[in-house]
C-alpha positions as CSV (number, residue, x, y, z in Angstrom):
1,X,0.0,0.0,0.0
2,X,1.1,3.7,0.3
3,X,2.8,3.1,3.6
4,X,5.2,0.3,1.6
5,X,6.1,3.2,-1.3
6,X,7.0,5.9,1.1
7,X,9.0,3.9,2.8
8,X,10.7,2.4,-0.7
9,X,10.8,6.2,-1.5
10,X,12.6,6.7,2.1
11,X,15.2,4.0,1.1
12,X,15.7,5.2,-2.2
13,X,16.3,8.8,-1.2
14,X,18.8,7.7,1.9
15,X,20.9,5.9,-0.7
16,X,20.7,8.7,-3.3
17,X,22.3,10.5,-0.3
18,X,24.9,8.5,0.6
19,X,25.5,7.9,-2.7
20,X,26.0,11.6,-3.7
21,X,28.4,12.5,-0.7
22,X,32.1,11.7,-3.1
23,X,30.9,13.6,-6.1
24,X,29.4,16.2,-3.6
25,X,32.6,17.0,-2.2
26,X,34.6,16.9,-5.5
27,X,32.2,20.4,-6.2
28,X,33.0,21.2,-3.2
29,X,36.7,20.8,-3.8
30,X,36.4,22.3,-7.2
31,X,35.0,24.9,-6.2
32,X,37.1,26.1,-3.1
33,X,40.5,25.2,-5.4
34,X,39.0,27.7,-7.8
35,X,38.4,30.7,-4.8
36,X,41.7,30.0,-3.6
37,X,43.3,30.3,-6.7
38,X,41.2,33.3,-8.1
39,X,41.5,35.0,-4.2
40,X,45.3,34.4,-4.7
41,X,45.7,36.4,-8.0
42,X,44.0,39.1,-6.9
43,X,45.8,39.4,-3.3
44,X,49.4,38.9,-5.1
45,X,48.5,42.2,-6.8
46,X,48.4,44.2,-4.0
47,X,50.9,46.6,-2.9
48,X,52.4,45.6,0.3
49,X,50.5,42.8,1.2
50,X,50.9,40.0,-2.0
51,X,53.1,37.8,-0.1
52,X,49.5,37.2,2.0
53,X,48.7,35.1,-1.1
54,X,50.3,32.4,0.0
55,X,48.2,32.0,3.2
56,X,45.2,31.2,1.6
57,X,44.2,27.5,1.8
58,X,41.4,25.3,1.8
59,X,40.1,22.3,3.6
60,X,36.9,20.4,2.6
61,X,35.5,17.8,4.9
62,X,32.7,15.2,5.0
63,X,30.6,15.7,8.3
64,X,27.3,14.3,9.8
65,X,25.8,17.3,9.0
66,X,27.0,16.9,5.0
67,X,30.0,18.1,2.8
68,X,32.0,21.1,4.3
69,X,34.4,23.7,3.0
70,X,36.5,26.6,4.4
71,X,38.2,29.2,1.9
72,X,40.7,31.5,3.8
73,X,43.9,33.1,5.4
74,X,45.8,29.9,7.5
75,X,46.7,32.3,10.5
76,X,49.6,29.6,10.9
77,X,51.4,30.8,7.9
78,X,53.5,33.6,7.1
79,X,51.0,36.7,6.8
80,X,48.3,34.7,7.5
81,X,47.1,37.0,10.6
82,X,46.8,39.7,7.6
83,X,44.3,38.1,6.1
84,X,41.5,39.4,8.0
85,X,43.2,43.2,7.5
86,X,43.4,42.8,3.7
87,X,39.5,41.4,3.3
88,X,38.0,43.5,5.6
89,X,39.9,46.9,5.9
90,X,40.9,48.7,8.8
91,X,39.0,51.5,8.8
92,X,40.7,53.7,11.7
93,X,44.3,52.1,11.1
94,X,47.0,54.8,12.1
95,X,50.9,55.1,11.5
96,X,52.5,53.1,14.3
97,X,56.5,52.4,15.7
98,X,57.7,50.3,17.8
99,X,58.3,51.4,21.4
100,X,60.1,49.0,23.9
101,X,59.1,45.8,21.4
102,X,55.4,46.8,21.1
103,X,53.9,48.5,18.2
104,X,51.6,51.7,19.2
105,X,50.2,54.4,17.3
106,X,52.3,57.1,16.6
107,X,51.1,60.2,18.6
108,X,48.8,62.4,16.9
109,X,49.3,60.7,13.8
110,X,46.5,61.3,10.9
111,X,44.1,58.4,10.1
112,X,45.1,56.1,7.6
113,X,42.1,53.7,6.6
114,X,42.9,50.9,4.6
115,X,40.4,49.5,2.2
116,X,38.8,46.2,2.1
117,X,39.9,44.2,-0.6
118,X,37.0,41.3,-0.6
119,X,39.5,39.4,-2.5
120,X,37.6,36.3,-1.1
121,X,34.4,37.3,-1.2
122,X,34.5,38.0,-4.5
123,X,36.2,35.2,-5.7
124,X,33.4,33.1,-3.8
125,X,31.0,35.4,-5.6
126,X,32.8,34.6,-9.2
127,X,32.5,31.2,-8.8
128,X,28.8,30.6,-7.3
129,X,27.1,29.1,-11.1
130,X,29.7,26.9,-11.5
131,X,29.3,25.3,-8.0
132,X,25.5,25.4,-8.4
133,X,26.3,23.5,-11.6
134,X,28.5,21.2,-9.7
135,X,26.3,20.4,-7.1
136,X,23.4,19.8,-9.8
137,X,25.7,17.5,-11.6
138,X,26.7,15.5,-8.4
139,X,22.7,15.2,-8.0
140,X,22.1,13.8,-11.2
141,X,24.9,11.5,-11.0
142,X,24.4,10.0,-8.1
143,X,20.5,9.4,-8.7
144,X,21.7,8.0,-12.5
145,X,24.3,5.3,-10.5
146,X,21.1,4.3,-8.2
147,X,19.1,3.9,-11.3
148,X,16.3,6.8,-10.3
């Protein structure tokens, strides 16, 4: 009766699941590679802070919750700790010098903002069709191998 199709539908939907989860995270690794890569090129080209580039990593994962990914600065790299400075600006930053081995503002020194670059956010931003696309694809697939 109905009760025996819903749960054949139940089944069928748990393995289309399961079965979805490698090509799911290929997108997923795709995807981040690409950010990376494009967040990279446009960090390299800025003055004073390209050597950030190299900082930027990214780590996908397979969870209970689903597929995960995280684009960004490794704070445990050279420059990482810029990265938040270089995405997101520093709106109030000031000239500063080193007194006794700590950094401080210089005194009465004029405001010198620094822009935020959103090298990330736009890279993540450039590359949101093609992981829709992916993600569709990984769909399909996996329903296609489980014959639905």
């Amino acid at each position: 009766g109905d009760f025996d199709e819903l749960m054949s539908l139940s089944k069928d939907l748990d393995a289309s699941a399961a079965a979805a989860v490698p090509n799911l995270r290929k997108a997923f690794q795709v995807t981040s590679h690409n950010i990376k890569t494009e967040a990279q090129q446009s960090v390299r080209g800025r003055k004073g802070f390209g050597h950030a580039a190299n900082a930027i990593t990214y780590d996908t994962a397979v969870t209970s919750a689903g597929v995960e990914a995280e684009v960004g600065y490794d704070k445990d790299r050279p420059a990482g700790a810029l990265g938040s400075l270089i995405e997101f600006g520093a709106p109030n930053a000031k000239a500063h010098m080193l007194i006794n081995g700590r950094n401080v503002p210089v005194p009465g020194s004029p405001s010198r903002p620094l822009a935020p670059s959103h090298d990330l956010g736009n890279a993540l931003l450039n590359n949101e069709e093609d992981f829709e696309r992916g993600i569709a694809i990984a769909i399909d697939d996996a329903l296609k191998d489980l014959g639905l």
